[in-house]
C-alpha positions in Angstrom: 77.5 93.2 112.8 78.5 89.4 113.2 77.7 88.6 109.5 79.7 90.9 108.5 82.8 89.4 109.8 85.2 87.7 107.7 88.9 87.3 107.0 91.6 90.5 106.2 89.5 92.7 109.0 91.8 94.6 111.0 90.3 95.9 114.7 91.4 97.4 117.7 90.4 95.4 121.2 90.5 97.8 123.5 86.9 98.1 124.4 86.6 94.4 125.2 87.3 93.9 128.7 89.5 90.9 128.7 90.1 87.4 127.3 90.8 83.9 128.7 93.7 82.0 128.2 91.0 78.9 128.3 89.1 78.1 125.2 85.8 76.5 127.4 85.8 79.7 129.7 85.2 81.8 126.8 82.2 79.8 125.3 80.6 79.1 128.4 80.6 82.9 128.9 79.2 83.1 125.7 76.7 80.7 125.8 75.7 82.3 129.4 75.2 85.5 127.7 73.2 84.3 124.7 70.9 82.9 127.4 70.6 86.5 129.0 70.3 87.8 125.7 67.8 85.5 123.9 68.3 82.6 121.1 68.6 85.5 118.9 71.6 87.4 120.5 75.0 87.1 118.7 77.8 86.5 120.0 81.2 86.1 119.1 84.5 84.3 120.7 87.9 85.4 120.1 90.5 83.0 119.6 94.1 84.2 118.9 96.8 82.3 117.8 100.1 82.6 119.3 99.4 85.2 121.9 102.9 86.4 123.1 101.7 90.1 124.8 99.2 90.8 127.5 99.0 91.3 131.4 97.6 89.5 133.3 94.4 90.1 135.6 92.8 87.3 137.1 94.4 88.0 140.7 92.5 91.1 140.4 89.2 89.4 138.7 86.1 88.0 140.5 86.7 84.9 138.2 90.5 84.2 139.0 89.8 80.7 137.5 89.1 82.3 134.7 92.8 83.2 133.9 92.0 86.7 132.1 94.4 88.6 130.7 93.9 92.0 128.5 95.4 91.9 125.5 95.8 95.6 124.3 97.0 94.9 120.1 95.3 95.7 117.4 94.0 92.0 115.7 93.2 90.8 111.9 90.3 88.4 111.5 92.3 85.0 109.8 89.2 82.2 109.8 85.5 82.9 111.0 83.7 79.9 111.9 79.5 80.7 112.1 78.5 78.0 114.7 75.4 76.7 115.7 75.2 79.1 119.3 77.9 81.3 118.6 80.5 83.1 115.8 84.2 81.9 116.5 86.9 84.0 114.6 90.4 82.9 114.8 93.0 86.1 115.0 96.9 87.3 114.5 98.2 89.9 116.8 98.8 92.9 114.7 102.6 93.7 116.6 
């Protein structure tokens, strides 16, 4: 569950699809989906800090403006930020 989120969590990402390697891209997608979802939905963007791995895939995406990549490392929780529409957490690739 969102609340439950906090710093020292270690997870694997491989069931999320992909990420953005633009910050508003992945808050308008997630203020898109809370709309879809309802005001009481909860969602969460990922921000990671110093990405260095990854493969691109927005030549291959719907969204090439999106600039997607998929990550593929596992990836500790280092700040969680509970905002007003959304949950941003801040993360360190696990090499």
């Amino acid at each position: 569950a969102v609340d439950n989120l906090r710093p020292g969590i270690e997870f694997n990402n491989f069931t999320l699809s992909s990420f953005s390697i633009t910050p508003r891209v992945a808050q308008d997608f997630a203020m898109i989906a809370r709309e879809k979802g309802g005001e009481h939905t909860k969602k969460v963007v990922i921000t990671i800090d110093g990405p260095k791995f990854g493969i691109e895939i927005h030549k291959f995406s719907a969204f090439p403006e999106e600039e997607e990549f998929i990550l593929g490392k596992r990836l500790e929780i280092a700040k969680v930020h509970q905002g007003e529409y959304f949950t941003n957490i801040t993360c360190t690739i696990i090499p």
